[in-house]
C-alpha positions in Angstrom: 100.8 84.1 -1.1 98.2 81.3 -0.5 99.7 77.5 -1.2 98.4 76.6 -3.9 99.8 80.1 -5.6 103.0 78.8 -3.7 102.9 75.6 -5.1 101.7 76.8 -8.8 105.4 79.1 -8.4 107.6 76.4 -7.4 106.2 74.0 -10.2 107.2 77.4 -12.9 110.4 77.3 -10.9 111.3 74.2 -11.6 110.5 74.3 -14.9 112.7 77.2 -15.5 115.4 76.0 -14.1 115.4 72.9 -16.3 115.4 74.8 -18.7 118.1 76.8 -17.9 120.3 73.8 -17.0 119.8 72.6 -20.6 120.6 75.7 -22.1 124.2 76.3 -19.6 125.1 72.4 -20.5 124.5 73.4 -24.3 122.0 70.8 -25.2 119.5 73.1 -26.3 120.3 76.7 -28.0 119.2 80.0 -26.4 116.2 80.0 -29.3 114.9 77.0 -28.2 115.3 78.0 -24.2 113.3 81.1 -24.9 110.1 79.6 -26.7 110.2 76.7 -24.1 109.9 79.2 -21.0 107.2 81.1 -23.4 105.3 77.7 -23.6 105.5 77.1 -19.7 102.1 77.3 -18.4 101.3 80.1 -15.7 104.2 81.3 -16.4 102.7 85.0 -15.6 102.5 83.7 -11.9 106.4 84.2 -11.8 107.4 86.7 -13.9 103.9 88.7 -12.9 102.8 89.6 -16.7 102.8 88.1 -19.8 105.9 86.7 -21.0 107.6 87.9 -24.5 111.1 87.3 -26.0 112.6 90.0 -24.0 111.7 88.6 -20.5 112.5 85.2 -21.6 116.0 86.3 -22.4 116.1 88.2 -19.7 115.3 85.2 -17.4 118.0 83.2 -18.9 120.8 85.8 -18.7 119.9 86.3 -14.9 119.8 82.4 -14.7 123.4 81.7 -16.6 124.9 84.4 -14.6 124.9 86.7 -18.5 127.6 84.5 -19.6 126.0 84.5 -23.0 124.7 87.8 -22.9 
């Protein structure tokens, strides 16, 4: 992967994972986690498509471990 595809993954990264955190600390509802990761820019760098509700969720679940699955 060339660095600035590296970098461009790491910024999605990061942007998951705050989201993520704000869903497991419950200050934003699994709803409102999935069309923020769906809004994320480049998104498709990470998950390698196009994102829908279904890989959204998915991403959470893996994330949070399926607590809320």
């Amino acid at each position: 992967m060339g660095k600035v595809k590296e970098w461009l993954y790491d910024e999605v990264e990061n942007q998951i994972d705050k989201i993520c955190k704000a869903f497991k600390d419950e200050i934003i509802t699994k709803d409102e986690a999935i069309e923020s990761l769906m809004k994320i820019q480049n998104i498709d760098v990470y998950v390698g498509d196009e994102i829908d509700y279904s890989i959204a969720s998915e991403i959470l679940d893996d994330e949070i471990g399926g607590v809320y699955a």
